[in-house]
C-alpha positions in Angstrom: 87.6 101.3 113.8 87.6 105.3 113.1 89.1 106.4 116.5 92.7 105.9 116.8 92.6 107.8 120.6 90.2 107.9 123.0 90.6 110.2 126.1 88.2 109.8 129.1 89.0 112.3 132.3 92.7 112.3 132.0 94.0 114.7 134.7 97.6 114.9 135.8 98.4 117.1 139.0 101.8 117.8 140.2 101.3 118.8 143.8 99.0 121.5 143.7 99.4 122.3 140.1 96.8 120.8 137.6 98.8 120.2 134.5 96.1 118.0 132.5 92.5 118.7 134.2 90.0 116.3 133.5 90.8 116.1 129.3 88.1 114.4 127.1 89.1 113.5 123.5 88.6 112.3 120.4 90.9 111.6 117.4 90.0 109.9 113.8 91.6 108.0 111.9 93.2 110.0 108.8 93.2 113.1 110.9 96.1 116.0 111.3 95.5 116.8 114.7 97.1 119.8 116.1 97.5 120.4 120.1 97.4 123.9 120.4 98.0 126.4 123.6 100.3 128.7 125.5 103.3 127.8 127.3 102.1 125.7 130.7 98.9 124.6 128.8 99.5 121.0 129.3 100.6 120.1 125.6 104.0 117.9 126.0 102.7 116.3 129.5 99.6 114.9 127.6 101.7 113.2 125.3 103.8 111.9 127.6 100.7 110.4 129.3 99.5 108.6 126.2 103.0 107.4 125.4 103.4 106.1 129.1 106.4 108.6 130.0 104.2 110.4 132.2 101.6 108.8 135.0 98.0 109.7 135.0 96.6 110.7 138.2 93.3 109.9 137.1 91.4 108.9 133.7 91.3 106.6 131.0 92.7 106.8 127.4 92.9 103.7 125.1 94.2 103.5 121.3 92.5 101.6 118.6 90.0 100.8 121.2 92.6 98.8 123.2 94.2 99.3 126.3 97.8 101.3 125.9 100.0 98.0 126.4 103.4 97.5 124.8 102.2 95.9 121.8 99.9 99.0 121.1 102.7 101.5 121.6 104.7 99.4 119.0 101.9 101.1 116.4 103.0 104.5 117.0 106.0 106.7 116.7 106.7 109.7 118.6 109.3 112.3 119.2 108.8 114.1 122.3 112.1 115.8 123.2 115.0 116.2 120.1 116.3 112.9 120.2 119.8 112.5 120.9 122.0 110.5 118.0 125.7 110.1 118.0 127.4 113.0 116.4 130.4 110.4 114.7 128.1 108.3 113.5 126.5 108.7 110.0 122.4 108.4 110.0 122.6 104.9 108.7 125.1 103.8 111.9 122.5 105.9 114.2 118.9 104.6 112.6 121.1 100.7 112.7 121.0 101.7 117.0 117.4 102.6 116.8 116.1 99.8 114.8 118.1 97.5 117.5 116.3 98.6 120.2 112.8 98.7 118.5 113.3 95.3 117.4 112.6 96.4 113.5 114.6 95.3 110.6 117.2 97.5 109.0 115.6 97.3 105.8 113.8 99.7 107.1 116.6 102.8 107.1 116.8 103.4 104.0 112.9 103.6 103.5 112.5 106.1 106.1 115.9 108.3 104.8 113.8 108.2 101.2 111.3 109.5 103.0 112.5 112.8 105.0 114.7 113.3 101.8 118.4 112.7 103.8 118.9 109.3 101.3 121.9 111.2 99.1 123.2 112.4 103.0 122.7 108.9 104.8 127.0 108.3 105.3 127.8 112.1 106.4 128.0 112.2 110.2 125.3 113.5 112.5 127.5 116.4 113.0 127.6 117.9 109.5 123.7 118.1 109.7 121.5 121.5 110.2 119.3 121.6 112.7 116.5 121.1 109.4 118.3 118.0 108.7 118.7 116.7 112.3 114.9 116.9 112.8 114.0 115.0 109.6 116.5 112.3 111.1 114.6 111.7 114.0 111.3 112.0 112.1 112.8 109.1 109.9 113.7 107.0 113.8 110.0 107.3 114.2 108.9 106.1 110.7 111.3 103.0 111.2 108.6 100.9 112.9 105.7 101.7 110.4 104.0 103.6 112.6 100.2 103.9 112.1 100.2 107.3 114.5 103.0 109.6 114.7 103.3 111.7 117.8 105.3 114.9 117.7 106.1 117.7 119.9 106.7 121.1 118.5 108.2 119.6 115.6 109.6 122.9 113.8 110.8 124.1 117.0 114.4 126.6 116.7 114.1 126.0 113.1 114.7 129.0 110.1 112.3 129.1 107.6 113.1 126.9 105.3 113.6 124.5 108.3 110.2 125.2 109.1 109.4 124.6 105.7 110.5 121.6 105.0 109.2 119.7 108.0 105.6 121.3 106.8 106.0 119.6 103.7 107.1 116.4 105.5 104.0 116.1 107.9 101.7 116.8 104.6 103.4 113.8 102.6 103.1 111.4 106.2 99.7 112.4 106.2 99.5 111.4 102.9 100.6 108.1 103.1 97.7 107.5 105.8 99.1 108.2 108.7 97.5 109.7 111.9 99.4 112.7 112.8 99.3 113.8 116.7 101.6 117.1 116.8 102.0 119.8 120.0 102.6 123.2 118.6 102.5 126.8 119.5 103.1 128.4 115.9 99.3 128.7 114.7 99.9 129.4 111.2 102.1 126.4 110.3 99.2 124.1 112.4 96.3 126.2 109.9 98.8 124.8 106.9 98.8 121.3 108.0 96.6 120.2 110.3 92.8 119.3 109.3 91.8 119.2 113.2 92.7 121.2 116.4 91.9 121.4 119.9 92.7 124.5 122.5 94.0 123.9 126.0 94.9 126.2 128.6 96.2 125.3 131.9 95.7 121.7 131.4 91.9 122.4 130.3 90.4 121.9 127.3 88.8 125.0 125.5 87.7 124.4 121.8 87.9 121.4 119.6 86.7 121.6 116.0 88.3 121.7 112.4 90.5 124.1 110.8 88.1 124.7 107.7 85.4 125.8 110.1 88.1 128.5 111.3 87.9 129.6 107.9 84.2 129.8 107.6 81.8 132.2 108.5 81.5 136.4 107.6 83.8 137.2 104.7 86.3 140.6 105.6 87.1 142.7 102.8 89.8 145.5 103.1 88.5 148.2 101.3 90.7 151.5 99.7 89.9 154.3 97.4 91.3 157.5 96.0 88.1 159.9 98.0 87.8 157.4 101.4 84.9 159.9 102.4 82.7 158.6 99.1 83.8 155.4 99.7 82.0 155.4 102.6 78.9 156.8 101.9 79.0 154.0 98.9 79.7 151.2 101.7 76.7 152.3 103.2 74.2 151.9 100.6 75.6 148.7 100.0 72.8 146.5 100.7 75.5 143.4 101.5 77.0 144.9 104.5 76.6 144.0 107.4 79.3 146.0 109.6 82.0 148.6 108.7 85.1 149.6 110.9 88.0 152.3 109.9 91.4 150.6 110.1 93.7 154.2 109.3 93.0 155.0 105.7 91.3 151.5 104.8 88.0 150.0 105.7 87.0 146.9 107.1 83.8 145.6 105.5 81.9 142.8 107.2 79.7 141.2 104.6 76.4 139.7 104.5 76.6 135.8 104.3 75.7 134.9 100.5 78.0 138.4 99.6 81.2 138.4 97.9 84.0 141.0 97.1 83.4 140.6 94.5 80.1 141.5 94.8 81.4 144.7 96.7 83.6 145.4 93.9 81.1 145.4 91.6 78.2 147.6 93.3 81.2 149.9 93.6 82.4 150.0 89.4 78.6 150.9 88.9 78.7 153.8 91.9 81.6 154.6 89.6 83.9 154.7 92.2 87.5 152.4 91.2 89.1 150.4 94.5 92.6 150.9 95.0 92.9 148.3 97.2 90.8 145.4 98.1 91.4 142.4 100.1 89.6 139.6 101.2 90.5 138.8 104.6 91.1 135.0 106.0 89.9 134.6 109.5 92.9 132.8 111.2 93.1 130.0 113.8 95.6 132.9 115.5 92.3 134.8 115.3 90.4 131.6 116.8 92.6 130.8 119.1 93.0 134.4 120.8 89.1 134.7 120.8 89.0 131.2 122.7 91.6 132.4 125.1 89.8 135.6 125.8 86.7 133.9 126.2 88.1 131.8 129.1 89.2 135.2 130.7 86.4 136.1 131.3 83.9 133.1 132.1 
């Protein structure tokens, strides 16, 4: 069995408001998915759906290809909201409560502190922890059970950089392990780091579903720069590899035939025997994607 979670027609409406309209969706086994969209898209009430927090209105969704009972939910680990742990407790005292309540041994705590690297920190109270540290805690509550799925919801949310950092590093060893990772986010660049799958909602609708490698597919963008930008141009021109050419201030934007490289640019330059200053191959990004989706639903 591939699919882990199957969504058929899931709407949610509060009132008048549509917060989930009509959602259809796939997810494989293996797969980093990322939830994407703006504030109000829909992201956190979906997963409180599928984790039974939140009531449909209408539509199905199964996992595994079974119903979502209690015995299915036991397969999956989730943090939704920052989960709240006793501050004069230590993490092994706080994980002992959540393994209580899950029903899962405490053998299991000092696995999962191994895991989000708090081990050497497991007997300092909650207290003492940076806001880093107190997110890898709860990352480790929802690793207690084994999960095969882990749900989470903006998972580097208030955090610094390194913060930030660290967690990223975190999903991509989870993932690693085999895990199916669900995660709600809004920072597009960490989701392009991590996340091998993505879908777009907006207002409880879904948009665009695809992978992040086709985000990165497509026309190569080279940033061009030379010492006489007015030759440079007429080179660009002649270049028989171009297929569109745009003036950011004093660099250009070269959009190049399919098959075309920069380095290819580079090169038909040398023998024009004009030197680049400055060249750049441009990444489309899923910030790129994702604005282009959003725009797109603008207007249709």
């Amino acid at each position: 069995m591939n699919t882990v979670l199957e969504i058929n027609n899931l709407t949610k409406k509060y009132g008048r408001i549509t917060a989930v309209n009509n959602l259809s969706l796939s997810i494989e086994r293996g797969s980093v998915f990322g939830i994407l969209g703006p504030n109000g898209s829909g992201k956190t009430t979906t997963l409180g759906i599928l984790l039974d927090v939140i009531n449909k209105t209408s539509g199905e969704f199964s996992w595994f290809g079974q119903p979502p009972t209690k015995e299915v939910r036991k397969r999956i680990g989730a943090i939704l909201e920052t989960p709240i742990f006793y501050p004069y407790l230590n993490a092994v005292k706080n994980l002992e409560i959540v393994a209580e309540i899950k029903g899962v041994p405490k053998s299991n705590i000092d696995i999962s502190l191994q895991k989000v690297d708090l081990f050497e920190r497991r007997f300092d109270n909650f207290k003492t922890y940076s806001l880093g540290m107190r997110q890898r805690l709860s990352i480790a509550s929802a690793l207690l059970c084994d999960p095969e799925v882990m749900i989470l919801d903006e998972p580097t949310n208030g955090l610094d950089p390194q913060g930030i950092a660290e967690i990223r590093g975190l999903i991509q060893q989870i993932a690693k392990d085999g895990k199916t990772i669900i995660l709600a986010s809004h920072l597009l660049d960490e989701v392009q780091k991590v996340c091998s799958h993505f879908c777009v909602l907006k207002r409880g609708k879904l948009l665009h579903v695809g992978t992040v490698d086709e985000v990165t597919k497509g026309a190569e963008l080279v940033e061009v720069m030379a010492n006489n930008p007015a030759l440079l141009e007429q080179a660009l021109q002649q270049f028989k590899g171009v297929k569109n050419i745009s003036k950011e201030e004093d660099k250009f934007i070269v959009t190049l035939s399919e098959g075309q490289s920069a380095a290819d640019l580079n090169q038909f330059l040398f023998d024009q025997k004009l030197v680049a200053t400055h060249l750049l191959t441009q990444r489309k990004s899923l910030e790129k994607q994702f604005l282009e989706v959003l725009a797109q639903s603008d207007h249709a």
